[in-house]
C-alpha positions in Angstrom: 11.8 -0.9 18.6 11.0 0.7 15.3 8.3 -1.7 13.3 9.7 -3.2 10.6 7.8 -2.6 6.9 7.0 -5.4 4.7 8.8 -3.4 2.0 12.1 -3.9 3.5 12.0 -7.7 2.7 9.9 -6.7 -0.6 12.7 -4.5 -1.5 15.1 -7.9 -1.3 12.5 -10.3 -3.2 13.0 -7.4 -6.2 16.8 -7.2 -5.9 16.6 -10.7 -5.8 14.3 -11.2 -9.4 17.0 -8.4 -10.6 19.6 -10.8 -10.6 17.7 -12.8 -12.8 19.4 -13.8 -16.8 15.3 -12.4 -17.6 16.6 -9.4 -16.9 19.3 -9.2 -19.5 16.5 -9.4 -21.9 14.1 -7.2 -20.5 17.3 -4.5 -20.2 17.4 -5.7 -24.4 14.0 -4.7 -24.9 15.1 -0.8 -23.2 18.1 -0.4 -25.2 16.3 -1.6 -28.4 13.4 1.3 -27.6 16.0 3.9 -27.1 18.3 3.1 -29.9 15.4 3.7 -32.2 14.4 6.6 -30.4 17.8 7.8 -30.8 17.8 6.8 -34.6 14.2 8.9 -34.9 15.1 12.0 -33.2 18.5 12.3 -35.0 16.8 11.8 -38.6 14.7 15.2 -37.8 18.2 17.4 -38.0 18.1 20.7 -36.6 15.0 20.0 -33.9 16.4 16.9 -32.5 17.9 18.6 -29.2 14.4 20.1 -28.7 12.5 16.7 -29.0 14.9 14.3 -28.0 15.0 14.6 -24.4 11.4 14.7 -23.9 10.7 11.8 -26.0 13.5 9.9 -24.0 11.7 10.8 -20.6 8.4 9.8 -21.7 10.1 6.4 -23.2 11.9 6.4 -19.8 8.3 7.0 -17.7 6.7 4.7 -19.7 9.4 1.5 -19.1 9.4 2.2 -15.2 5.9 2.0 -15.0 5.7 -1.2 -16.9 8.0 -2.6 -14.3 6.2 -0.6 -11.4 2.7 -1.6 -11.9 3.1 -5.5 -12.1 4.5 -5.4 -8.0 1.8 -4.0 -6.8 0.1 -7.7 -7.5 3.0 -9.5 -5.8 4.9 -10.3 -9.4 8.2 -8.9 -9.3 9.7 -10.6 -12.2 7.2 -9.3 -15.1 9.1 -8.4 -18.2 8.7 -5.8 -20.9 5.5 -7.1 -22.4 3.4 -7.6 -19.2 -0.1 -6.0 -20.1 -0.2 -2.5 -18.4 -3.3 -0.9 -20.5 -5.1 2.0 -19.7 -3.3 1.8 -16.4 0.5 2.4 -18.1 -0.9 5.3 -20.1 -2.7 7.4 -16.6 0.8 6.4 -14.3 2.4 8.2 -18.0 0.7 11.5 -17.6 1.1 11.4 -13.7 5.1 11.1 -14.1 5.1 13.9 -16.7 3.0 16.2 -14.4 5.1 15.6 -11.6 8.2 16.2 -13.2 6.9 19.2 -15.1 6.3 20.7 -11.6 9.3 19.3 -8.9 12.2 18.1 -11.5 12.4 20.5 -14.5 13.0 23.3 -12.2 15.8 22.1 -10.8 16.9 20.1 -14.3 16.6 23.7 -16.4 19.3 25.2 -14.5 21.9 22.7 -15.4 20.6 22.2 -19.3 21.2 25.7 -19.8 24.4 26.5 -18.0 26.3 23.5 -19.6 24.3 23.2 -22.7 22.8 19.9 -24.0 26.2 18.7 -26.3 28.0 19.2 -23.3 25.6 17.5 -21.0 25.5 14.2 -22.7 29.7 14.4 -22.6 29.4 15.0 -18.9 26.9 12.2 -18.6 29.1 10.2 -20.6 32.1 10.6 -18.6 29.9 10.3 -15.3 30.7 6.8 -16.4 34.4 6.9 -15.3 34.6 6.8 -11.6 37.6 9.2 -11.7 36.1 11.8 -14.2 33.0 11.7 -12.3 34.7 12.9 -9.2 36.9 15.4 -11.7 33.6 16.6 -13.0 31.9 17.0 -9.6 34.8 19.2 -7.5 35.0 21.7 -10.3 31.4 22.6 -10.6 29.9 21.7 -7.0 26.5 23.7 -7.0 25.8 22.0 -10.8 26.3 19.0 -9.2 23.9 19.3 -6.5 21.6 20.7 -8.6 21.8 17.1 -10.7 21.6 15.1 -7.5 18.9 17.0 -6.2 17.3 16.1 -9.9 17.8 12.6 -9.7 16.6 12.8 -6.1 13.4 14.8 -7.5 12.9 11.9 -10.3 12.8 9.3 -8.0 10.1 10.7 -5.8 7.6 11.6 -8.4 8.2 8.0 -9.7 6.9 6.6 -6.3 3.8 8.7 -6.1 3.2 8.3 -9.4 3.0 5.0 -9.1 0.8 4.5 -5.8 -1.8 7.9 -6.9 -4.4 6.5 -8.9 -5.3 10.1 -10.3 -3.2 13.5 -11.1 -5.5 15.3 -8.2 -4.1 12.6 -5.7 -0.6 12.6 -7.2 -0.1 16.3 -6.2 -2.1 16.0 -2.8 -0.6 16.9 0.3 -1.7 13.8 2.0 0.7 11.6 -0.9 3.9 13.6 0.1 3.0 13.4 3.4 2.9 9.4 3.3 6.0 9.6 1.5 8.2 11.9 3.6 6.7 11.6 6.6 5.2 8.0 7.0 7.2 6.4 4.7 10.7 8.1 5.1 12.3 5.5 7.4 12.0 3.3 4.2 13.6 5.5 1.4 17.4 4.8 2.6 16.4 1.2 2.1 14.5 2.5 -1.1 18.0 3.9 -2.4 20.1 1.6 -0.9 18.7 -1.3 -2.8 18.6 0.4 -6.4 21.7 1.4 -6.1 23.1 -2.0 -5.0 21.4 -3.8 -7.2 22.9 -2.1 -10.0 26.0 -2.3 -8.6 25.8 -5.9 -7.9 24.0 -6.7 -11.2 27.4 -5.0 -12.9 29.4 -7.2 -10.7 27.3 -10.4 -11.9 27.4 -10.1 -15.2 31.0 -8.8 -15.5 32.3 -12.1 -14.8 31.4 -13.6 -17.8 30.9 -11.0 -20.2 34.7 -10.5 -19.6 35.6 -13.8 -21.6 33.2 -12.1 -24.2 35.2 -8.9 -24.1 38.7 -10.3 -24.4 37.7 -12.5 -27.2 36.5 -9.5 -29.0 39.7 -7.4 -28.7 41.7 -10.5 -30.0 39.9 -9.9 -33.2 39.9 -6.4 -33.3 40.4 -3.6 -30.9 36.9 -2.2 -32.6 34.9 -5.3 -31.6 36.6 -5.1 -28.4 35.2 -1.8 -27.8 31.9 -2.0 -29.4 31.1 -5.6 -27.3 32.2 -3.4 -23.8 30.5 -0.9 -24.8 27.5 -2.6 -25.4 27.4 -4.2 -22.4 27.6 -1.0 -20.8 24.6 0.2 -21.9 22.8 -3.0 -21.4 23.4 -2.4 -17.3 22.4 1.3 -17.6 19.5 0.0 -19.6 18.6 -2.4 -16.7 17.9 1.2 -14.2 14.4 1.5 -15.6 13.9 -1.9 -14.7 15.2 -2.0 -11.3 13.2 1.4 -10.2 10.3 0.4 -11.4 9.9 -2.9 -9.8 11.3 -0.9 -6.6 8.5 1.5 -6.7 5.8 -0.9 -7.2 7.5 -2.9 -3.8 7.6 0.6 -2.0 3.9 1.0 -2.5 2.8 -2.4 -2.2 4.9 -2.7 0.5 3.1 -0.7 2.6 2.4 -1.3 6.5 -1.1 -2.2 7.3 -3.3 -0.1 8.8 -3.2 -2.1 12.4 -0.2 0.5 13.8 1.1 -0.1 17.5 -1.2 1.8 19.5 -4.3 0.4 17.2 -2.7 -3.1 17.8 -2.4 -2.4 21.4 -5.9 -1.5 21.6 -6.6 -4.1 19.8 -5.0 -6.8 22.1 -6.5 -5.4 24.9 -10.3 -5.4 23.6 -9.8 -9.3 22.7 -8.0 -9.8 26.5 -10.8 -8.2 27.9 -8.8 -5.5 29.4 -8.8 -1.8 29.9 -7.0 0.2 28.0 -4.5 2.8 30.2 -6.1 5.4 31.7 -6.1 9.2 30.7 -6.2 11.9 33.3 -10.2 12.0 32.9 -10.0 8.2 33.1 -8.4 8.5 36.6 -10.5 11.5 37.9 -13.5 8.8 36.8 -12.2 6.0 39.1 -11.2 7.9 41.8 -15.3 8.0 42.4 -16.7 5.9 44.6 -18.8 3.9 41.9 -18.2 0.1 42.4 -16.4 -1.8 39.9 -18.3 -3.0 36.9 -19.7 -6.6 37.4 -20.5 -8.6 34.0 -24.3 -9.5 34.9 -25.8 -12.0 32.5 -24.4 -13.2 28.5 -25.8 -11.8 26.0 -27.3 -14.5 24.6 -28.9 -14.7 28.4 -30.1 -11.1 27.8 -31.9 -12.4 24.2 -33.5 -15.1 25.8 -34.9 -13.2 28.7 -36.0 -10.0 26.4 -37.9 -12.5 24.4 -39.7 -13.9 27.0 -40.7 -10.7 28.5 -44.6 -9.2 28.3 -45.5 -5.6 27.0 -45.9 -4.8 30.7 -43.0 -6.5 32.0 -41.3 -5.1 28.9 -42.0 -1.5 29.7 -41.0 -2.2 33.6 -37.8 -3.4 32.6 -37.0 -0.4 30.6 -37.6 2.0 33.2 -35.4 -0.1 35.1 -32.2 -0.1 32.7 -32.6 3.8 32.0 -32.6 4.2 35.8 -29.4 1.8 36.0 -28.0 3.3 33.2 -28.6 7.0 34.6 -26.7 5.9 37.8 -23.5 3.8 36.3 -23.6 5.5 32.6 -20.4 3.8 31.7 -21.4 0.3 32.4 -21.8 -1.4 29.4 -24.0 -4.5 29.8 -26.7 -2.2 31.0 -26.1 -0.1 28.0 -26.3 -3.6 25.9 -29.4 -4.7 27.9 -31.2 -1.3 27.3 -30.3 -1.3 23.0 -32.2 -5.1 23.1 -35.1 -4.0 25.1 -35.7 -0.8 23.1 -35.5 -2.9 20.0 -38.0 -5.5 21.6 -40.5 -2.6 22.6 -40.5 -1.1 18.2 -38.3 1.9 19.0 -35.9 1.2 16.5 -34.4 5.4 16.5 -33.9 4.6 19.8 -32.7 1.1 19.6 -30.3 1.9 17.2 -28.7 5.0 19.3 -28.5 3.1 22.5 -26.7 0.2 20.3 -24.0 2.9 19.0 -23.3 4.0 21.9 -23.1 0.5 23.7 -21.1 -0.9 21.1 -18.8 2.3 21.1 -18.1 2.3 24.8 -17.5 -1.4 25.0 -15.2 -1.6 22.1 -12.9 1.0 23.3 -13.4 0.2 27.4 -12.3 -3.1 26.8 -15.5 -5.3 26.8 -15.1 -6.6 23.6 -17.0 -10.0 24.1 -20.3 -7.7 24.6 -19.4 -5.3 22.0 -19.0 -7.7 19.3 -22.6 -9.8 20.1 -24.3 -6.3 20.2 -23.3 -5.6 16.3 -24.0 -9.1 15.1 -27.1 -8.8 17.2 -27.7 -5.7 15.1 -26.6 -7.4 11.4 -29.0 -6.4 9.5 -29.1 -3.0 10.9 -25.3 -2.8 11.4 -25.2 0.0 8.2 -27.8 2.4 10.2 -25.2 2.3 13.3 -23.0 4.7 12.2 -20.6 3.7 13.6 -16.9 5.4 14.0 -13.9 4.2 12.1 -11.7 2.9 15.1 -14.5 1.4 16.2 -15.4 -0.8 13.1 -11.6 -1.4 12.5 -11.8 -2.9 16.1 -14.8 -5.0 15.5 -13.4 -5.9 12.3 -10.2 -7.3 13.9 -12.2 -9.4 16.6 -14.3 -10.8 14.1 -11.1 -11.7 11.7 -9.5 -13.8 15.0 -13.2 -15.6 15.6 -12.8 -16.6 11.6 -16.2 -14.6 10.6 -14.5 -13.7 7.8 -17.6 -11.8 5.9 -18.1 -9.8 9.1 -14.9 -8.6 9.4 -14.2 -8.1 5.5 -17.6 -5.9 6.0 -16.3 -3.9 9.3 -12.5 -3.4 7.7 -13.4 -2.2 4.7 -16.0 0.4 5.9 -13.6 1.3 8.4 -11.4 2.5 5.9 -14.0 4.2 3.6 -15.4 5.8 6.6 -12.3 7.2 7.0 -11.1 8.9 3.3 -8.5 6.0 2.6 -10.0 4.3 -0.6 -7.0 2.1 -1.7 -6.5 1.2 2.4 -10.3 -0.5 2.1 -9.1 -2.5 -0.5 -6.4 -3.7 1.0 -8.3 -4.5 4.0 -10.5 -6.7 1.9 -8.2 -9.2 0.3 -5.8 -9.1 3.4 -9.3 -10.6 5.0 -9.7 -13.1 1.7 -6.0 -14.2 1.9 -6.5 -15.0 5.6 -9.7 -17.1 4.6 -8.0 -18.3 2.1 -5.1 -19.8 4.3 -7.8 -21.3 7.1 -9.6 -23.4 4.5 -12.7 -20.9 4.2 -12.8 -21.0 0.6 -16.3 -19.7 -0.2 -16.0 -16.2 2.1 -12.7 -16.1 -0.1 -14.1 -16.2 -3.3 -17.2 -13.8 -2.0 -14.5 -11.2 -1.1 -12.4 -11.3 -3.8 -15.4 -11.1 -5.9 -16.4 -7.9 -4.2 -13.1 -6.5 -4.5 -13.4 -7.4 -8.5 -16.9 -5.9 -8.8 -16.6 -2.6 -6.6 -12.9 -1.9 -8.0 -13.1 -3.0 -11.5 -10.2 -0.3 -12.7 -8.0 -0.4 -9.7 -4.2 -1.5 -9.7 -5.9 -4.7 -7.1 -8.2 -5.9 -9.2 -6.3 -8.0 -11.2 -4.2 -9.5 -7.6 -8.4 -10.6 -6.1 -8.9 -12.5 -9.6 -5.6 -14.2 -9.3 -6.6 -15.0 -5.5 -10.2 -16.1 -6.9 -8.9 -18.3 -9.3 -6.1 -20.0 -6.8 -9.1 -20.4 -4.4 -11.6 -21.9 -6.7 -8.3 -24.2 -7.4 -7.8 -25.2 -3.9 -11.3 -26.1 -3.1 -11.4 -28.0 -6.1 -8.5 -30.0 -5.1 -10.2 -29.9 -1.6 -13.6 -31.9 -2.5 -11.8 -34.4 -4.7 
């Protein structure tokens, strides 16, 4: 079975605020914006048709990223005058670029074949389910063109809103998480704006149709001028809608922990091996005896503790000899890492504990893995460690609640790794999960982390929200 996203019940929370009376006012707020731009543009006479579709896009960018932005913190019913900042302005110049690039090729086409007098009629009569089809069977390669537009639009509006600079916002690696990674979720994506309009239309038509007959009983203008205007109002809800669904699609986003991670991951805490690969079963075909687990590894502490510099350097020779027979048993390899380290050969210490840790991790001896890299704390950052590998560790540690640990492991995992806005992530999903066990101080420690290293990132603002609900929790804790 396919894995369900967390934006598929994101994308219903949003629908949901939608529905809201708020957002008849917020829809206000775009109609108000774009009458006066519409007042503006037509003041300037001869170069309004030159400046007034710009101007509207840019308006247009900037109301879908005031409704995109707030999501990615979890609030999907922010209205017009949430505070955006710097952050409204960057997401701005992203759309603009994008569209520049992907839409107005397409878009140019169809602005000067029809001409821009004749575009806003067609637009206009788009309106009228009948015309629309009318419209679309006489001219079917300017119609595809439009879709293909709107399509277009859409997209860039999504990576614009989860890039957090132009350079990632025309990266491969963004179109590849949106049409590759993502694409199971854009007919959800679509099928949710569209159907929350629709339904928002539906709604609201119920009793704005006592307001409209009351109208035409006093004049068949106010009749027309009341409809009218609640027409607008809906299509002035779109910018609404598509923003708030792009912030869900982003921060809707599955976690990092994919099946066959999660598998692996299961396995590791089980204690079991993970399938075999071809070289895997040319390995056990040998006729090596199965791996026996010879003492803890707080027994190995104690006795390397208690062991003399000659003793010490007998036991050595001892493990490499063991180790040079078995080389994939992994309690000798943890046995030899403490011993080196006892003996002052930390270059060597180190190595043996990166490979001990490594092989256990991924051979399934987790329990040994994991006391090997607390064993090595203060050295953990000199293990160098891969990214699996930490993002294992890190997920071991999260189920034995050593929250710091794993918050440490997670998020160099992902930094290790190229995914910047991942590591964040992977931080306050380790702080919410502290949070909900009742381990308020590693909480607050990692959301103030998050808040220090990622001052001017779209999560920032979500960790000082969870900092602030923490500090209120303990509070109401201790009294």
């Amino acid at each position: 079975m396919q894995k369900v996203s967390r934006f598929r019940g994101m994308a219903g929370e949003a629908a949901c605020q939608f529905m809201s009376p708020k957002t008849l006012f917020s829809a206000l707020s775009v109609l108000i914006v774009f009458a006066a731009l519409h007042f503006a543009t037509g003041m300037i006479g001869d170069l309004a048709g030159f400046i007034a579709l710009p101007v509207y896009f840019l308006a247009y960018a900037m109301m879908v990223g005031r409704f995109s932005l707030p999501p990615l913190r979890g609030a999907f019913d922010s209205g017009s005058f949430a505070k955006a900042g710097n952050k409204l302005l960057f997401f701005i110049g992203r759309c603009l670029a994008l569209n520049l690039v992907f839409v107005l090729p397409l878009a140019l086409p169809v602005w000067m074949s029809i001409g821009r007098e004749t575009l806003l009629d067609s637009a206009a009569g788009m309106l009228i389910p009948l015309a629309s089809i009318q419209q679309s069977a006489a001219n079917l390669p300017l119609t595809a063109l439009v879709l293909a537009s709107m399509l277009m639009l859409t997209l860039c509006f999504i990576v614009a809103t989860r890039a957090e600079t132009l350079r990632e916002a025309f990266s491969r690696e963004a179109w590849r998480w949106l049409l590759s990674k993502r694409r199971a979720d854009l007919p959800i994506f679509y099928a949710a704006l569209s159907g929350g309009l629709i339904i928002f239309f539906g709604i609201y038509l119920i009793p704005f149709a006592l307001v409209f007959f009351l109208a035409f009983k006093i004049s068949v203008q106010a009749g027309v001028a009341v409809s009218g205007f609640f027409y607008l109002l809906v299509l002035a809800a779109s910018p609404v809608l598509l923003g708030r669904m792009c912030g869900a699609f982003v921060a809707g986003e599955n976690d990092p922990e994919n099946a066959t991670e999660n598998i692996e991951n299961i396995l590791a805490l089980l204690g079991a091996a993970p399938s075999a690969g071809p070289r895997q079963q040319e390995l056990a075909l040998e006729l090596e005896p199965p791996i026996e687990k010879k003492l803890s590894f707080d027994e190995m502490v104690a006795k390397t503790r208690a062991l003399s510099v000659d003793a010490l350097l007998a036991e050595i020779g001892k493990a490499e000899a063991a180790l040079a027979i078995r080389p994939h048993d992994p309690y000798t390899a943890v046995e030899l890492a403490m011993l080196y380290r006892k003996a002052g050969d930390t270059e060597k210490a180190l190595a043996m504990a990166t490979d001990a840790i490594t092989q256990a991790m991924h051979d399934g001896y987790a329990e040994i893995g994991v006391s090997l890299f607390r064993g090595f704390a203060k050295e953990r950052a000199d293990l160098g460690l891969d990214a699996k590998t930490l993002d294992i560790i890190g997920n071991v540690l999260l189920k034995q609640g050593l929250m710091l640990d794993a918050g440490w492991c997670l998020h160099e995992s992902a930094l290790s790794a190229g995914y910047l806005l991942k590591a964040q992530k992977k931080l306050l999903h380790v702080a919410s999960v502290a949070e909900e066990t009742g381990k308020y101080a590693e909480a607050i420690a990692l959301y103030n982390f998050v808040i220090d290293a990622y001052p001017d990132t779209n999560l920032a603002q979500y960790a000082k929200q969870g900092k602030i609900r923490t500090e209120a929790i303990r509070r109401k804790a201790d009294n």
